[in-house]
C-alpha positions in Angstrom: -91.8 -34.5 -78.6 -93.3 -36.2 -75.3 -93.6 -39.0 -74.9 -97.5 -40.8 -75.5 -98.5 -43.3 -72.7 -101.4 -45.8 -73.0 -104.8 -44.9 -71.9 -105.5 -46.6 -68.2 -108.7 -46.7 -66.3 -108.7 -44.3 -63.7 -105.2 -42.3 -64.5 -105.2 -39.1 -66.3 -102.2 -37.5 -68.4 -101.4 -33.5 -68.3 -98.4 -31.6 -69.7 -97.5 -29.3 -66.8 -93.9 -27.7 -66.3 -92.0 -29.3 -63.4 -89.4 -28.0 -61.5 -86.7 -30.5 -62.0 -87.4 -33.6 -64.5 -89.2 -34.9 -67.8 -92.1 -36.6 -66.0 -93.6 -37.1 -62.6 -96.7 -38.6 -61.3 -99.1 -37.3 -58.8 -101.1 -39.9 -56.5 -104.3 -37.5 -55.0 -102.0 -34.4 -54.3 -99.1 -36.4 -53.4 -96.3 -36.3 -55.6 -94.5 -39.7 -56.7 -91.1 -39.8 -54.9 -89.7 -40.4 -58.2 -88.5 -38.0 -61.0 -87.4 -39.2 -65.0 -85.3 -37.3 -67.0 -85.2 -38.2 -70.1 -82.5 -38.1 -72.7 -82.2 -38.6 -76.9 -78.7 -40.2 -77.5 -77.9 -36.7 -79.2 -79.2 -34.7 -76.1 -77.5 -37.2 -73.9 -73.7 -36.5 -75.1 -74.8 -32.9 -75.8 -75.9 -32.3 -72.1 -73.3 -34.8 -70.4 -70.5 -32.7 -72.3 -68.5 -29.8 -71.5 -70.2 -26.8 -69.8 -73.8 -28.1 -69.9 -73.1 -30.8 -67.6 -73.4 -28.4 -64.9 -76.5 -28.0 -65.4 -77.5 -31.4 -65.7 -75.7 -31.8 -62.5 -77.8 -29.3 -60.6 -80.9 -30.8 -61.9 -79.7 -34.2 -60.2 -78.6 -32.3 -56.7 -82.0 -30.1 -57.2 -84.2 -33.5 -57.2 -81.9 -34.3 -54.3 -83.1 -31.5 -52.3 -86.7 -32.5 -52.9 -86.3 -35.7 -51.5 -86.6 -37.4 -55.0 -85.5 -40.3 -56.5 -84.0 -39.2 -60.4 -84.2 -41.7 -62.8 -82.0 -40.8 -65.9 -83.9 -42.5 -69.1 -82.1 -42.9 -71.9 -83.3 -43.3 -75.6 -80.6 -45.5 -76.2 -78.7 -49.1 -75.6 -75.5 -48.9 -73.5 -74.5 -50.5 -76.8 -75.5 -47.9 -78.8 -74.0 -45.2 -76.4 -70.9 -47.4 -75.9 -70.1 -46.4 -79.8 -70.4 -43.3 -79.5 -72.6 -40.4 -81.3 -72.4 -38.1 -84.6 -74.2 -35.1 -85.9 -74.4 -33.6 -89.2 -74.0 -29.8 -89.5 -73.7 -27.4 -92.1 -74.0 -31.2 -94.2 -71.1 -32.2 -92.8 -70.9 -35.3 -90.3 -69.0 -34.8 -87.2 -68.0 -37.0 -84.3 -68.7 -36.1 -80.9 -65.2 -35.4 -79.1 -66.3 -37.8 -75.7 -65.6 -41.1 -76.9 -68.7 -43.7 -76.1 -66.8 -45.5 -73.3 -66.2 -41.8 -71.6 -69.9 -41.5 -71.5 -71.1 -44.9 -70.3 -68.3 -44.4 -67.5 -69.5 -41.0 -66.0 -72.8 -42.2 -66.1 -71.7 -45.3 -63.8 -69.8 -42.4 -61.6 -73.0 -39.9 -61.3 -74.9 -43.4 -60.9 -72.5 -44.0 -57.9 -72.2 -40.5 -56.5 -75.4 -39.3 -56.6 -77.7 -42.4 -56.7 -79.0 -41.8 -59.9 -80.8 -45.0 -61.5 -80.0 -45.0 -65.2 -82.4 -46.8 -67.8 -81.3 -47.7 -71.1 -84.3 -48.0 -73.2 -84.2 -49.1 -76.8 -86.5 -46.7 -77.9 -89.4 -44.0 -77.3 -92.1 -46.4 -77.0 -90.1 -49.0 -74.1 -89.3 -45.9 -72.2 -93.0 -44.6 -72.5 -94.0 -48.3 -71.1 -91.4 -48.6 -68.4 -92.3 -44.9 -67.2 -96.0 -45.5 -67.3 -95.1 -49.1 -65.1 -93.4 -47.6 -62.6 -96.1 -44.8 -61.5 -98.8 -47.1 -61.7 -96.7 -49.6 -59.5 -96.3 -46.8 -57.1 -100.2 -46.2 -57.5 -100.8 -49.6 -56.5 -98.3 -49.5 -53.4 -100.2 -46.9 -52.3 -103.7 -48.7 -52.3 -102.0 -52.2 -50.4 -99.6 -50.8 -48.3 
């Protein structure tokens, strides 16, 4: 589900499909240099695992080529990641195979490599806040340059 924002004088909210990314933000009809991608815990070490991370990769080098910054946002605490993640299928509960410490390190490497700024948020509702405070800093930035 998307995330809800907080009604602001002025600012307007649309669901529109992007080309890379969760969320961006559109000043007049120049787009915010920054991009968020945002991840459940359970889509985090789903799409950071195995074959899908190539994906997840090329979404990274595709903001890259767009001049973007890509902020990863995670629905999470590195605590909470750092333990590690389960599912339940078939009523069963089953451990995911990348142990939490593997994850919080390749997110420090991708950090590292490709400049990606990683967010740890400790729930839906911080991460709606922190989004919603960064585009309207950039809004203000652009009225006092």
């Amino acid at each position: 589900a998307p995330l809800v924002f907080t009604a602001v004088e002025g600012f307007t909210y649309q669901t529109t499909r992007l080309s890379v990314g969760d969320y961006a933000a559109w000043h007049g009809t120049e787009q915010d240099s920054t991009i968020f991608e945002r991840k459940s815990l359970n889509d985090l070490f789903t799409s950071f695992s195995g074959e899908r991370y190539e994906a997840e990769r090329a979404k990274i080098l595709r903001a890259k080529e767009l001049g973007l910054h890509y902020i990863l946002a995670i629905e999470a605490t590195a605590t909470e990641v750092r333990k590690g993640h389960g599912y339940q299928q078939g009523g069963t509960y089953h451990e995911y195979k990348k142990p939490g410490i593997s994850m919080i390190r390749q997110l420090a490497s991708i950090s590292r490599r490709y400049q990606v700024e990683v967010w740890f948020c400790i729930g839906r509702t911080e991460m709606a806040w922190r989004i919603q405070e960064h585009f309207l800093a950039g809004a203000r930035m652009r009225e006092r340059p």
